[in-house]
N, C-alpha and C positions, 0 to 999 in steps of 0.2 A: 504494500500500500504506500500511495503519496504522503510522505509527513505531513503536518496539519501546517505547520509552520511553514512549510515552500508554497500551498496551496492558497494561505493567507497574502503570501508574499507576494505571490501569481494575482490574484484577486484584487489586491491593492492595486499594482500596476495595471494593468488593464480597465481599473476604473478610473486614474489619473490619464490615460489615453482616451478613455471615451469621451472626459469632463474634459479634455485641452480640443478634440476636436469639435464637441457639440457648440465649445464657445467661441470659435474661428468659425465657421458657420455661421452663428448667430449675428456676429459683427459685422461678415461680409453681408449677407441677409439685410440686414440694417443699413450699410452702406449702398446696396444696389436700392434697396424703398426709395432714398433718398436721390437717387438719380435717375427714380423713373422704372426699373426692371419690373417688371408683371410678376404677378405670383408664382406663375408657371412655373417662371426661370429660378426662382427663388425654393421653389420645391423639387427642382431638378438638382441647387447646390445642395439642397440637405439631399437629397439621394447619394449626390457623390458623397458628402458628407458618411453616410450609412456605408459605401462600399470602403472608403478610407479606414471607419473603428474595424470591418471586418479582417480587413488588411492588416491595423496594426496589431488587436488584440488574436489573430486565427479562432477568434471563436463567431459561432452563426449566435448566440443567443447574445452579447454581447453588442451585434450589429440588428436582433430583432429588439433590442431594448433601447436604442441609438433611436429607431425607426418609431417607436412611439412617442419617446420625449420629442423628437422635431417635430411632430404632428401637434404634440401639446402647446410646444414653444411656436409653433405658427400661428395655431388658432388663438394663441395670447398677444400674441402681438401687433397679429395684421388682419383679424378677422374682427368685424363689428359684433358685438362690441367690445373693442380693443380693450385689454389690458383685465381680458378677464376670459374663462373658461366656456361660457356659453356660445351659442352657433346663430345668428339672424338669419341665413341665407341656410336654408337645406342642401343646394348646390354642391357645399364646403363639404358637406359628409361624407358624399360621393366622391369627392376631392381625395378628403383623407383616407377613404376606405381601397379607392384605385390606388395610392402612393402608400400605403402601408402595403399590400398585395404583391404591389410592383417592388416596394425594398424587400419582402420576405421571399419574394423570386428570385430577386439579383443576389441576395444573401446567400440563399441557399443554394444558388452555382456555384458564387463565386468560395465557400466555402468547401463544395466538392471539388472544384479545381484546384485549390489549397491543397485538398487532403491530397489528391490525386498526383500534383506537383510534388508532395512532397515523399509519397509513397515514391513514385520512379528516384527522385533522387537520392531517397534512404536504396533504395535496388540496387542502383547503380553503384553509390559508397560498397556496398556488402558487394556485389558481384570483384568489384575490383580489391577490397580485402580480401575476399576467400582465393582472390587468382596469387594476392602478392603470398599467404598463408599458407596455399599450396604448392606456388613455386620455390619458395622458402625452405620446405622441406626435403625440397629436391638436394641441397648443399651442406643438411646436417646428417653428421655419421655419429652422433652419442648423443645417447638418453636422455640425459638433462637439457641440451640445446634445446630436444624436439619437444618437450614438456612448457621449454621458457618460450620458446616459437608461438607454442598452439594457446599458451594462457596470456601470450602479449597480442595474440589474431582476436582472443574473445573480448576484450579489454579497447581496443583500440576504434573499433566501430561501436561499441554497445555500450563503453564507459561502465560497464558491471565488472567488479572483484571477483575473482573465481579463481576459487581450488582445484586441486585434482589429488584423490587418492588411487593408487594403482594397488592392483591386487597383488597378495603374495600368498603362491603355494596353491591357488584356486580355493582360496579358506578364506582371507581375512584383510584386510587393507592395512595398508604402509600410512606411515604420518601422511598427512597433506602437503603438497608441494606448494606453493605460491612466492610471488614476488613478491618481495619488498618494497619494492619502488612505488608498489599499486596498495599493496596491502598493507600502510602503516601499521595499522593496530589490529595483530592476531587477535587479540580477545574477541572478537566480534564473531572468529571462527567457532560452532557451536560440536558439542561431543560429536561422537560420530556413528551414534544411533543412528539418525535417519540415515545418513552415507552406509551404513552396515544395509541396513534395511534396503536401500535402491540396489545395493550390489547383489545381497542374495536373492532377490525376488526379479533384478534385472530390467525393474520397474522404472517410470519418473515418480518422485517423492518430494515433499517438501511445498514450498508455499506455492498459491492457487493450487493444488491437487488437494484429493480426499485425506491422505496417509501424512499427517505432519502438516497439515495444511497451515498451523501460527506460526511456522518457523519461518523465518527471515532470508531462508537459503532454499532455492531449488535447484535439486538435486536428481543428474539422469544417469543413467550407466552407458559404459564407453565401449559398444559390442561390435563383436568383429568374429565373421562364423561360427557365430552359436555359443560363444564363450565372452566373457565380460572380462574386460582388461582391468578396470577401473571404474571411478564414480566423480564426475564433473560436478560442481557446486559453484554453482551464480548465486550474489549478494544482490538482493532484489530490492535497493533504495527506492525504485520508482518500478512501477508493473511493468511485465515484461508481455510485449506484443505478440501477437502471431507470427507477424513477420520475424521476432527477432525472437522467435524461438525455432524457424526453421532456417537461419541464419546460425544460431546455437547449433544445430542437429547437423549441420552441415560441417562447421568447424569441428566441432565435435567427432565428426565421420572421419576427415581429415587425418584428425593427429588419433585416431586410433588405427589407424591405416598404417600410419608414420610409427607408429610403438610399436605394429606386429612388427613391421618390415626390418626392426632394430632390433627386436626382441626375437628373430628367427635368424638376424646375421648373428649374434651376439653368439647361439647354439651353435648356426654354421662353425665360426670362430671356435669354439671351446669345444669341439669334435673333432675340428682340425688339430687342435693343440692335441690333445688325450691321442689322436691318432699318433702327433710325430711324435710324442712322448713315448707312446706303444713301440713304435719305430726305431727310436732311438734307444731307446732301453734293449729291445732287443740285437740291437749293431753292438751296442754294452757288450749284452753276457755272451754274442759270439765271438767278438774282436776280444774280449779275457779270455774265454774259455783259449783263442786259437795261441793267444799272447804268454799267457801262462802253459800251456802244453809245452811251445818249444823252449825254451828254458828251463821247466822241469824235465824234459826231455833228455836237454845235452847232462844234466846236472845229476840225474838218477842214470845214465850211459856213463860217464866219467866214473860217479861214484862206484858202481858195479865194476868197471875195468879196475879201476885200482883197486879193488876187494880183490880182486880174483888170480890178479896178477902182479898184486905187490911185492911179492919176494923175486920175482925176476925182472922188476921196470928198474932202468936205469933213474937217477935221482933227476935229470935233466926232465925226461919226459912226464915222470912225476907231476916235478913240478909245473911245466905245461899244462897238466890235464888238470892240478887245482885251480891254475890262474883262469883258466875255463871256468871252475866250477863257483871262482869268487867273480867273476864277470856277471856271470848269469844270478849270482845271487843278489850283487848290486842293482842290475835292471831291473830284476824282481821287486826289491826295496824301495827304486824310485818309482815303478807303477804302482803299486800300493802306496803309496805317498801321495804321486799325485791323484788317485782314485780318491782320499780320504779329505784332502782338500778341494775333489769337484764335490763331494757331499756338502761339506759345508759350505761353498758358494751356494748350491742350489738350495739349501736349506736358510741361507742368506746368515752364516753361524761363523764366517769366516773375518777371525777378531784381529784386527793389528794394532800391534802393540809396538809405539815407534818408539826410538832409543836412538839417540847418537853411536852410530856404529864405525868402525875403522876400515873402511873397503878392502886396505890388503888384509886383513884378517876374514872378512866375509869371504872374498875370493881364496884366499890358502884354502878353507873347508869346503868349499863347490868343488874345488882343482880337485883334492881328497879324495871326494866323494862318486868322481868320476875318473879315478887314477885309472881304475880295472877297465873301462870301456877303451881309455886312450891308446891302447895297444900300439901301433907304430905311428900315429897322429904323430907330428910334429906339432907340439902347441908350445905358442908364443905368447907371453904379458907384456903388459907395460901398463904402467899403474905410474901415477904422480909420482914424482922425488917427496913432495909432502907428504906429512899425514892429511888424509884427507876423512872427513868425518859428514856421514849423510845420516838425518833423519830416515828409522827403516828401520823395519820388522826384521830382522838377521836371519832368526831361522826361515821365513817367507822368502826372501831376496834371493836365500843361497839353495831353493827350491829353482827360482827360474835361473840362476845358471847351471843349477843341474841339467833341468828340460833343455835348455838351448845348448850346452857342451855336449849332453849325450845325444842332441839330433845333430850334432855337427861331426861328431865321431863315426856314428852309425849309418847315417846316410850320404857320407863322403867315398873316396877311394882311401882305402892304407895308408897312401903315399901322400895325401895330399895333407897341407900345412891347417891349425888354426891358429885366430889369434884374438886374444881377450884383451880392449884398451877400456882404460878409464881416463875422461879426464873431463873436464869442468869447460861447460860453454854455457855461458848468457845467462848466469845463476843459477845453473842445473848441473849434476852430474851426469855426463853420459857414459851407459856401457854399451859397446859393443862385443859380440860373437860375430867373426868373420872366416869366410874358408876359401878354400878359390877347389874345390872340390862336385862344380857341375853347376849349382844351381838351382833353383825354381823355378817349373814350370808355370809361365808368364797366366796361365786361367784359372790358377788358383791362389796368385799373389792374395786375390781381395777380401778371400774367404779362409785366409790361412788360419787363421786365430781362431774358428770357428771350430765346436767340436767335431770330432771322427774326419777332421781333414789333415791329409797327412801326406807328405812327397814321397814319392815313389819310384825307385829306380833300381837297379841292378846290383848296387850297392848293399843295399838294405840289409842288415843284419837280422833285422827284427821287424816286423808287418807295422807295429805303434798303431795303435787306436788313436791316435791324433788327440788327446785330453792335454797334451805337454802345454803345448802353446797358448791354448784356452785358456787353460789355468794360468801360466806368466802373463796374458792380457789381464784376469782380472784380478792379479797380484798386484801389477805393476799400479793398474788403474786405483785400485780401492789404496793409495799410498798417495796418489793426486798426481800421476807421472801416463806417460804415454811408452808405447811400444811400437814399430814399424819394422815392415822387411823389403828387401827387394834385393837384387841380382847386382855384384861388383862388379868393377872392371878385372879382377883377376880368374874372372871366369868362374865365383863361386857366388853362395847369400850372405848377406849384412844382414844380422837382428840387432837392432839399436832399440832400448829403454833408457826414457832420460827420468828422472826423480829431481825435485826440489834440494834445492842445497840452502837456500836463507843464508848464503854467504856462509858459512860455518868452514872457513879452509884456515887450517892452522899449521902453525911451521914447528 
């Protein structure tokens, strides 16, 4: 319903329009007497008179009430005998009964051309919001946009507040959504009774209907193939029209159109994921299973030879067949390592704990720990003449020059050289791993860091499930440093991670 106060307010004005034109009339009236104009013409300006209140107040009973005061005010002024209410001349009756007849005519055209005028133009506004509301939808790809889209489409032609609660689980409704910007004062938002209520019965509820009818909100459900997404809620300050409730039903239709379409990519999406995860999990347990066999392989084949033939193997070959068996047990060591830290990345459990650390000290225990792979590598340092001290997780850091020394060993030739520099460029430490031992195949530079991507060649000591590098991107990353690769001039690959130094170089 109309507040009583805007109706008052309304009422006022319209009677200060009627009273300013009945007395610009009257005066012109008064002035044409006096130079002569005929009554005729004088009861034609109050006619125009009558179409003007119509005009300004848009109401008919306003211009039917225009229509008798000027009848009144003519037979007072200008009918004998003047300056009082009675009629001499029968004539005049006929007079005022033809010009009341004739204004409650023109009134009531000109009133329906009013409505009429203004019906198309209210059309037209709502035909061009619902084209700008649906092509609007065409450019948002997440939920909330399409929510703030469709309760800024209801808002902006109809000037009504409006919620929306969307279902959850096919049982029950989520808080209400609304703007801020529209909707200063939640309070006004009422339980969510009736909203339960339109959703389970799939009904309209709420003011003018039977079901809730004193409530201040009406409320419709937002259906889409036989299933109800949610429940629309229009704040009904002033009565909501015909037309602007199949303006409602339409925007409405819209953005529930717009929520399956998101709410059916959103599964798309999250079946895609479950699928590569399916995927990927299974690349997992057969790149270990293949990864672990051959290494348990040489290492239970060693083991057995020297059982069996220990009293007759020379000490040299011995020793041979253990450096085998500590090779294979260090790569062992570092897949399970790095295996135990993609858990905690993907668990998001992966903690660093930064510490002023002494580079040649970090690299001495990578070098270490990767003695048994370097077999005939020629590996080369060079590290600052200073001590050089970088903020850095120790034991994390000396995980990715494991991964990057042992894919430099393993996927190189024997013969060919590495060489680990360190040194300080533009407030960062940089390390590199460099080989001139083949290279990177140039279609996979982009995706190298990616899991289960791994170089591939003739070389290869070991298949690698590709997790080394993965895991040094998101070592390096979660420490605020960057990692890249790509092919040298010495005919091998450069992996560079640079880390933050905050100046910390001390002599």
């Amino acid at each position: 319903m109309v507040p009583i106060h805007t109706v008052q307010t309304r009422a006022a004005a319209n009677f200060f329009k009627t009273a300013g034109v009945l007395i610009s009339c009257v005066l012109l009236s008064l002035f044409f007497r006096q130079i002569g104009v005929g009554d005729a013409n004088i009861l034609m300006t109050y006619l125009i008179g009558v179409l003007v209140v119509i005009l300004l107040t848009k109401g008919y009973w306003w211009g039917s009430a225009a229509s008798v005061a000027f009848v009144l005010i003519f037979n007072f002024l200008f009918t004998e005998p003047v300056h009082t209410l009675m009629v001499s001349d029968p004539n005049y009756l006929l007079t005022f009964l033809i010009f009341l007849i004739a204004s409650f005519l023109v009134g009531r055209l000109t009133t329906k051309l009013q409505r009429q005028l203004a019906s198309s133009k209210r059309t037209q506004r709502q035909m061009s919001s619902l084209y700008q509301v649906s092509a609007g939808y065409l450019n948002l790809k997440d939920l909330s946009g399409i929510i703030r889209h469709g309760l800024s489409g209801l808002y902006q032609i109809q000037d009504h507040h409006s919620i929306l609660y969307l279902e959850q689980n096919f049982q029950d409704l989520l808080p209400p959504h609304y703007l801020p910007e529209q909707l200063s004062d939640p309070s006004i938002i009422e339980q969510e009774t009736p909203a339960r209520w339109c959703f389970q019965n799939a009904s309209p509820c709420g003011h003018g209907t039977k079901v809730y009818g004193n409530s201040a909100w009406y409320y419709l459900p937002m259906k889409m193939n036989n299933s109800v997404l949610g429940v629309v809620g229009i704040y009904c300050e002033t009565e909501i029209t015909e037309d602007e409730r199949i303006y409602i039903n339409m925007v409405v239709s819209q953005m529930a159109l717009a929520i399956q379409r998101e709410l059916l990519y959103q599964q798309q999406e999250s079946s895609k994921i479950e699928l590569e995860k399916e995927k990927l999990r299974n690349n997992l347990l057969r790149s270990i299973s293949h990864d672990l066999r051959t290494p348990l392989t040489g290492i239970a084949g060693s083991a057995s030879f020297l059982m069996d033939s220990y009293d007759s193997l020379d000490k040299q070959t011995a020793l041979s067949l253990l450096s085998d068996i500590g090779s294979d047990v260090t790569w062992l060591n570092n897949l399970v390592e790095n295996l135990l830290n993609m858990t905690r990345i993907q668990d998001g459990k992966l903690l660093i704990k930064k510490e002023n650390e002494v580079v040649d000290d970090v690299v001495s225990e990578a070098v270490r720990r990767v003695a048994k792979l370097q077999k005939e590598h020629d590996l080369q340092i060079h590290v600052p003449n200073d001590i050089l001290l970088v903020p850095m997780d120790g034991r994390l850091i000396v995980q990715v020059f494991v991964n990057l020394l042992g894919n430099a060993f393993e996927h190189t030739r024997k013969d060919s050289s590495v060489e680990l520099n360190v040194y300080v460029e533009e407030g960062q430490a940089v390390f590199e791993v460099a080989d001139n031992g083949g290279g990177i195949q140039p279609e996979i530079l982009d995706t190298l860091f990616e899991s289960f991507v791994s170089a591939q060649n003739d070389t290869d000591s070991h298949r690698g499930i590709g997790l080394g590098l993965s895991i040094c991107k998101a070592i390096v990353q979660a420490h605020g440093g960057d990692i890249q690769a790509d092919n040298n001039d010495r005919g091998g690959a450069t992996f560079r991670f640079l880390l933050p130094l905050y100046n910390q170089l001390h002599n």
